[in-house]
N, C-alpha and C positions, 0 to 999 in steps of 0.2 A: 712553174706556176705559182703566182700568189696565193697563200694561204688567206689573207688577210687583204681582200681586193679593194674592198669601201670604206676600210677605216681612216687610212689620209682624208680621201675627199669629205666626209658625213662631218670629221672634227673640222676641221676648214671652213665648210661652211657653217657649222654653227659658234664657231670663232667668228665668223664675217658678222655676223648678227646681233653678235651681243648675248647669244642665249645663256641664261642663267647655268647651265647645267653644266656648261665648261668650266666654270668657278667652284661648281662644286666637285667635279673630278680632281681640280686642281687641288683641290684640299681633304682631300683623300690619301689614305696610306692603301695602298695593294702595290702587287707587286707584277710589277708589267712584262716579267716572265711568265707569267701565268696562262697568258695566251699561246706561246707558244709551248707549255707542260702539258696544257688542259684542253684545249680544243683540238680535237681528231675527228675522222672519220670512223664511224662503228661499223658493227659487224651486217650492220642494216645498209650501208652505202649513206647514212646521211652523218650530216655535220652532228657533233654532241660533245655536251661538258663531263668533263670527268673529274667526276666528286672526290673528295678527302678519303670512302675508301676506297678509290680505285675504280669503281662503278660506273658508267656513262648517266645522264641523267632521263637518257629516255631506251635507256636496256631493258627495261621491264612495262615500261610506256611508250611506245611507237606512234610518233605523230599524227601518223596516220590515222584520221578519226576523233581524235583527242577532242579538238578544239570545232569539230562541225555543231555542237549546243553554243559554240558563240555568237551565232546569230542571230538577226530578229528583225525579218524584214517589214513589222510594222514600222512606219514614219520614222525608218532608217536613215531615212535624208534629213530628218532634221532632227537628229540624235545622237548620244555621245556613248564611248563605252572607256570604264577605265580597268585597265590592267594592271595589275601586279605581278611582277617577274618577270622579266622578257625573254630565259633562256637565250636559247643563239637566234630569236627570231620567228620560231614556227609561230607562236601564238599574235602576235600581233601583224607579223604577214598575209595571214589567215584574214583579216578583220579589216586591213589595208586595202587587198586586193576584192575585196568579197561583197564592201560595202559602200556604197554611192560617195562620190568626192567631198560631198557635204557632211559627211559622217564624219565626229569626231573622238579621234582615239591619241588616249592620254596614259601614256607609260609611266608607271613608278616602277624601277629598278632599286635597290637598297644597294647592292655589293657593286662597285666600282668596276670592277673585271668582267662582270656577267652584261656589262652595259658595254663597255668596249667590246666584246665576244659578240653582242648582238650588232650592234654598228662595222663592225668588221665584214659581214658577210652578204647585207641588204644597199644598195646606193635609194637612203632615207631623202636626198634630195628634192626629189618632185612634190613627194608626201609633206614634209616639211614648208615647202616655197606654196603651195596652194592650200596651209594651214589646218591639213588636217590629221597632222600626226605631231603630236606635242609631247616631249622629254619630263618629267616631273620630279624636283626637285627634292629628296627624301626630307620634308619641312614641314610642321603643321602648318605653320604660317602662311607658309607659300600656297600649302594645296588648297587652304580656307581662300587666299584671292581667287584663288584657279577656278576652284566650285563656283563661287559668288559674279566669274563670268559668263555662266551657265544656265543664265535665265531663261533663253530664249530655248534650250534644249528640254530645261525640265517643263516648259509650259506647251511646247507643240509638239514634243519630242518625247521620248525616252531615255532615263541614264539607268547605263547599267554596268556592276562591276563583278568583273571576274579576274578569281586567285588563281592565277597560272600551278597547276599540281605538280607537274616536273619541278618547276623553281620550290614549292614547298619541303621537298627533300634536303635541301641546303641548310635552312634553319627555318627557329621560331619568328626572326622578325617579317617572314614574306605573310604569315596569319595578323603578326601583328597591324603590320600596314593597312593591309585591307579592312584589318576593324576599323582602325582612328578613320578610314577613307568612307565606310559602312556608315558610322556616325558622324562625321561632317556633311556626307551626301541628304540621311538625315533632319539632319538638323536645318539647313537650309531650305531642303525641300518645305518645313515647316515655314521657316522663316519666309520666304519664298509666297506661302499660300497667304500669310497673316497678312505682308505686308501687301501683295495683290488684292483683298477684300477690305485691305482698311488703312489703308495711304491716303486714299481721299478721305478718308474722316481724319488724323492726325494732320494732314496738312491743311485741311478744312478749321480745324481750331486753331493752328499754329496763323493762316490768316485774318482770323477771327479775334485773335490776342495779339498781334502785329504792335498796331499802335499800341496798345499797352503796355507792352513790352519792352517799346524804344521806350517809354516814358520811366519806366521802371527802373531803369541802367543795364550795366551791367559787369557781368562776372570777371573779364580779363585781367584787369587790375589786380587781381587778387593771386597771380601767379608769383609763387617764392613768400606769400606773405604768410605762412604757416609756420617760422622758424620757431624752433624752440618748444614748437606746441605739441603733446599728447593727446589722442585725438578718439573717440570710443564712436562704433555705430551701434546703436541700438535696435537690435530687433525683436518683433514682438514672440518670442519662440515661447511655450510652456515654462522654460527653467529660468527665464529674467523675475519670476514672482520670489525663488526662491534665496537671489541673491538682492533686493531692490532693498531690502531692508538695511542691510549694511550699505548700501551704494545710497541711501538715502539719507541714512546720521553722518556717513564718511564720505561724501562725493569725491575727493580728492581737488585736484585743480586740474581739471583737462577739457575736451572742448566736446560736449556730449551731443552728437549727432543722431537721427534717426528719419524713418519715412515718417509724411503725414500721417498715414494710415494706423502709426502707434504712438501715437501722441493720446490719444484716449486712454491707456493702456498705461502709458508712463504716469498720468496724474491722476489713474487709480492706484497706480502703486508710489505716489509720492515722487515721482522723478520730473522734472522740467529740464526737457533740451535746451542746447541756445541756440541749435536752429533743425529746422526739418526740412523734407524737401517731399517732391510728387514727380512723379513721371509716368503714369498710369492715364490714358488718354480718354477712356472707358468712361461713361455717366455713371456705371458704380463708385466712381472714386465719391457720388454725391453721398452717399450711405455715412461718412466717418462724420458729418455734420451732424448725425441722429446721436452722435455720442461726444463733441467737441463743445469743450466750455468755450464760448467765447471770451471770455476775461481772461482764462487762461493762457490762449495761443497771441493775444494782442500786443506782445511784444518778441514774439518769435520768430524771427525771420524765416518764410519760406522759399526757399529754392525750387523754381517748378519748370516744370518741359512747356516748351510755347505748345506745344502740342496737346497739352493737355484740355479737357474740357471748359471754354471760357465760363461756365457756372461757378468752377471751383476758387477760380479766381473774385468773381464778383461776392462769392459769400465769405472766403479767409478775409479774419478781420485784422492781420497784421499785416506788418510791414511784405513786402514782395519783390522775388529778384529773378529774372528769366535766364536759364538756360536754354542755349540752342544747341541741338541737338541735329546729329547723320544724320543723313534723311531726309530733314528737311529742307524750310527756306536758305537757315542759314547756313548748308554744305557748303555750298558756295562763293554766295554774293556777300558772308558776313563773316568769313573764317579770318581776314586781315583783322579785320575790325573788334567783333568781338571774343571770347570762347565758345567754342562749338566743339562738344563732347561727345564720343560715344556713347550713350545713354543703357548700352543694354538691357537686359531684360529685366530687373530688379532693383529694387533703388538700392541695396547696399551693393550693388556694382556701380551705381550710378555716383553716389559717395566718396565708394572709393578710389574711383579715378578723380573725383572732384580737389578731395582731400590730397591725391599725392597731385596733382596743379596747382597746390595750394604750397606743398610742401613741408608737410608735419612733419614731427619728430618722431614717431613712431604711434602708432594704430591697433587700438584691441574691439575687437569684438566680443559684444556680449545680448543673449537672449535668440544668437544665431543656431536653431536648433536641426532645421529641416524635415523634423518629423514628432508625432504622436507621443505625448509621453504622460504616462500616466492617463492614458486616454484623453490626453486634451490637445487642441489644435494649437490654440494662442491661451499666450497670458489672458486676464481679464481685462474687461473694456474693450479689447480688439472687435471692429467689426466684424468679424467672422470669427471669433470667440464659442468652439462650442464641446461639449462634452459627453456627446451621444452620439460616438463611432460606431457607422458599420461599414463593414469591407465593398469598397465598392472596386470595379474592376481594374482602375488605374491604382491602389497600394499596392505596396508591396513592402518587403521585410527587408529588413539592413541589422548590421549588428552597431554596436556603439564600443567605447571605447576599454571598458570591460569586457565586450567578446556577451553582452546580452543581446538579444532579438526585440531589435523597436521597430516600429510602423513607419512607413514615409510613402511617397509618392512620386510618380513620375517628374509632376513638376517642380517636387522640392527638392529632388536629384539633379535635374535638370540646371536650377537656378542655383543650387550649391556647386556644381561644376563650371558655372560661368562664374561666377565667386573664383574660385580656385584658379582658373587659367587667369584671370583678371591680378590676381594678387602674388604671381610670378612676374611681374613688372616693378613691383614696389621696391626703392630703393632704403626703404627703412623696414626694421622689426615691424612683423603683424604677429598678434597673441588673440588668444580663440579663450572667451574667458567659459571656460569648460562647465555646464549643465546635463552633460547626459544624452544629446543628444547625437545628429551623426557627426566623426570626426572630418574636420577643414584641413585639408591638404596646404601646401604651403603658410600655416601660422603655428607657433607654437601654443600645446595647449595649457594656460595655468588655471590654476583655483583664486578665488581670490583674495584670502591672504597671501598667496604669493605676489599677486596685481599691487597690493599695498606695500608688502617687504620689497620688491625690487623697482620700485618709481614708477610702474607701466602707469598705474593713477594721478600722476603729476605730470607739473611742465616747466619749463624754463617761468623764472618768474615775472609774474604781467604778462604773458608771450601770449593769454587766451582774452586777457580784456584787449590787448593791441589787435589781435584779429578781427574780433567782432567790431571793433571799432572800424578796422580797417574794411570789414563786411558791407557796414551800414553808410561807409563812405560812396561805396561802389553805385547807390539809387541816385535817381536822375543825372547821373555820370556818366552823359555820352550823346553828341550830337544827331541833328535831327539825320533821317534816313532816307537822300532824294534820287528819285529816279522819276523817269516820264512814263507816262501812260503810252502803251504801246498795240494794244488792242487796235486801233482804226489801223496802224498797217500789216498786224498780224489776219485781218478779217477784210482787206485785201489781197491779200496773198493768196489765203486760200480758196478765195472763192475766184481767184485765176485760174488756181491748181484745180480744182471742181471743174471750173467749163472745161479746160481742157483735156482733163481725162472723160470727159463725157462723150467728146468730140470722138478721142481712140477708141472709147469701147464699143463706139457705134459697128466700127471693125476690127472685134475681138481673135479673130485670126491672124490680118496681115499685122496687127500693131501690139503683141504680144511685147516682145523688145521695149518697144517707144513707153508701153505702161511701166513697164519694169523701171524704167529711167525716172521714168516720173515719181512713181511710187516712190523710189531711193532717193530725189531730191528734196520730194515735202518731208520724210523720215528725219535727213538734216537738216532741214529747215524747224522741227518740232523739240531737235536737242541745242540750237545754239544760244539759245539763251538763256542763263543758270537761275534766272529770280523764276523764270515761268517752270523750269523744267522739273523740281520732286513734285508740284500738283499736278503734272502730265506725266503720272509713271506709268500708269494704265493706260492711258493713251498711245504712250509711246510702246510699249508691250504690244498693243493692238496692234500699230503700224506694223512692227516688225513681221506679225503674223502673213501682213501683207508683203514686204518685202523679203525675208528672210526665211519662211516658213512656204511659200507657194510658188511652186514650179508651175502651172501653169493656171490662167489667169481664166474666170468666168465671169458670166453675168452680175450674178450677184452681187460680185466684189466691188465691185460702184457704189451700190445702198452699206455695203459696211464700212466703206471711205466714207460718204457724208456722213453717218452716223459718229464715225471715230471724231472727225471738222467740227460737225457740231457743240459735241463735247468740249474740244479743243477751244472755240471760240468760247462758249459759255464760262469757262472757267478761267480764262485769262482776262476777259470784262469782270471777272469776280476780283483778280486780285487789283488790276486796278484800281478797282473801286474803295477798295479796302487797306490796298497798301499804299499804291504810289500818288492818290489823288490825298486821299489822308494827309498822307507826310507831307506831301509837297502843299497842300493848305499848312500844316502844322509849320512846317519852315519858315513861310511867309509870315506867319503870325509871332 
């Protein structure tokens, strides 16, 4: 008898496939005795791994029962669950056989062996071909795309993640998984909600700023042209007050960066950037004009998200250069053409991926605090500058890098750890020019006589007037942006798709099927073209609830397809009218 009946076939096919997860085996050390050392039959009659001391992993744990809390038959069918650990099976067997075909379930194994042990004993074939049993790759990387395809689960569905306890016996990294997987799920989930209540408002400006935009230039040009340059972001944290005085008689020669939002802040304390940037899409971003000299910013170049509020634009009195950003228009239809960046959540993330497409010589930070110090929020002049803390329910305490007790906040936690993952990509020195506040993981931290004794303040010579020259080369540097108006045969189409599902639903029983079809082909018809499709992400979210989300079909569902068309028309008359009728007058001209 085979001890090991599924494991040929389970590798096979996902060698046929391409699946990631045979690459990662492959590059794996274990040792492929182990399955024949380690897996036996116990004194229970069931299959079980036998631990390092000799122990089975379910002698004191009998599957039996273990895993009946893994269920959850609300909107089971359109929901996800992830696992950690797979031991030889029991637990995600459990969850395979238990739960509707639409249910999906995503294994992370960590240990090589314990994953062969589990494929050995299950034929994962069927599970795997009708895509609801997925491998996961022990990657943040990887599990962040994984989540982020997860839309449709966390919005009509439920995710849910359980830490297999038998697998917990083996080590710390099966806890650990499950947290980084705890916070990805998370964090998304947030992200997920933001971008659902307010996609149509950032791509409602990013439309709105279009033509501007093209007229502006733009960024691309300016890839590899950072050579030689040292390069500072400036954040407006409490502790930049107490070095600005020396950063102010001594600037050194490097290329001083920071958000709009601290440009008040820098020419109360005497510092002038050479450029700043906005990515804050929000009508607050209009508050930093209650505090911005105009004389002062009039030769500053701003760096801004087309996304941003087009007010902000109409009132900065300098010069202007657009970044396009995920997300929106130009994921797409402008990725050859222009730069188009991750913008994450903060502008010194936004920076400092800007700065390494730029290609500096190396990068410090300074005024980067993340937290309350000495009772204060921000330096002064910050719009949000203020000095009469009380505990509200989102603080919480952090130590600093003496091992004292400072204040900070979820969200400054939050944005200091997208900082941190962000700045493990950089192929140059990052330095954290150190004020006390919480410490930055990947930079070194100095004081700043040390920033002055070892060049972090300097740059190759001329290397910072050549960039900004090379900056201000990049405005109205880039041709006109033509496409045709496409509305009259998008507002035909649908309003085919309309009669005709009108027609089926008249017989909502025999034509169940025929709606389904139909359903699924306006859905592809609402993703195939990239210039309309980030202002239709709500729309397209809705479809899906229709297609991917409803097992069987009612009345109603007719008034929430016109409703979803509706929308769908009105806002692609929007961009035509704003993008491709614009441009294509502006070409002509």
């Amino acid at each position: 008898m085979n001890a090991y009946p599924f494991l040929k076939d389970n590798i096979e096919y996902l060698q046929s496939k391409g699946n990631p997860i045979i690459q990662w085996l492959s590059s794996q050390q274990y040792q492929q005795d182990a399955l024949v050392e380690k897996l036996f039959i116990n004194e229970f009659g069931l299959h079980d791994w036998r631990m390092d001391n000799g122990k089975g992993m379910f002698a004191s744990l009998p599957p039996d029962g273990l895993y009946a809390g893994w269920l959850h038959p609300e909107k089971a069918g359109t929901s996800a669950t992830f696992v950690v650990g797979a031991n030889v099976g029991y637990g995600v067997n459990h969850l395979l056989t238990n739960t509707p075909d639409t249910h999906k379930v995503m294994l992370l194994e960590p240990n090589p062996e314990i994953l062969l042990a589990c494929l050995s004993q299950t034929d994962y074939r069927p599970y795997f071909d009708n895509k609801k049993f997925h491998l996961l790759v022990p990657d943040q990387g990887f599990l962040t795309e994984v989540i982020k395809n997860l839309d449709l689960q966390f919005i009509y569905g439920q995710i849910h993640l359980k830490s297999d306890i038998p697998s917990r016996q083996l080590g710390p990294e099966y806890a650990r998984w499950a947290t980084i997987i705890k916070h990805k799920l998370e964090n998304f989930s947030l992200e997920l909600s933001t971008m659902r209540h307010r996609q149509d408002v950032m791509v409602g400006n990013e439309i709105n700023n279009f033509a501007r935009a093209m007229n502006d230039g733009s960024l691309k040009p300016m890839e590899g042209k950072g050579n030689g340059v040292g390069a500072v972001i400036l954040g407006a944290g409490p502790s930049l007050e107490t070095m600005a005085l020396q950063l102010k008689e001594n600037p050194g020669h490097v290329l001083y960066t920071c958000a709009l939002q601290t440009v008040p802040s820098l020419q109360t304390l005497g510092i002038k950037p050479h450029l700043c940037a906005a990515i804050d899409y929000d009508v607050s971003m209009l508050k930093v004009f209650e505090r911005l000299d105009p004389d002062f910013v009039q030769d500053i170049p701003l760096i801004y998200s087309t996304k941003i509020d087009p007010m902000v634009l109409k009132r900065y009195p300098g010069p202007t250069l657009p970044l396009w950003t995920i997300g929106g228009m130009g994921t797409y239809v402008l990725k050859e053409r222009d730069l188009v960046l991750d913008a994450g959540g903060n502008v010194s993330v936004t920076l400092s991926r800007f700065l390494r497409h730029c290609g500096v010589n190396h990068l410090l930070l300074a005024g980067q605090d993340y937290a309350w110090l000495n009772g204060r929020s921000h330096s002064g002049g910050h719009h949000n500058h203020t000095t009469d803390m009380k505990m509200r329910p989102y603080h919480q305490t952090t130590r600093n890098m003496d091992g004292e007790e400072i204040l900070t906040t979820i969200q400054y936690m939050s944005a200091k750890r997208e900082l941190e993952d962000d700045l493990k990509s950089a192929s140059f020195p990052v330095y954290n020019l150190y004020g006390g506040g919480v410490p930055i993981e990947n930079t070194k931290a100095v004081d700043i006589q040390t920033a002055y004794n070892e060049g972090i303040l300097a740059s190759a010579p001329g290397s910072v007037d050549r960039f900004l020259t090379e900056l201000m080369s990049c405005r109205k540097n880039v041709p006109p942006f033509r496409t045709e108006p496409r509305s009259p045969m998008w507002t035909t189409s649908m309003r085919n798709a309309e009669k005709h599902l009108a027609k089926l639903f008249k017989n909502l029983k025999a034509n169940q099927q025929d709606i389904q079809t139909t359903m699924n082909r306006i859905e592809m018809f609402i993703k195939q073209d990239p210039l309309y499709m980030p202002y239709l992400f709500n729309e397209t979210l809705d479809m899906a609830g229709l297609t991917r989300a409803k097992f069987k079909y009612e009345a109603g569902d007719l008034g929430e397809f016109k409703r979803i068309a509706r929308n769908i028309l009105k806002k692609v008359r929007e961009i035509d009218r704003k993008v491709c009728i614009l441009e294509s007058k502006q070409a002509v001209a």
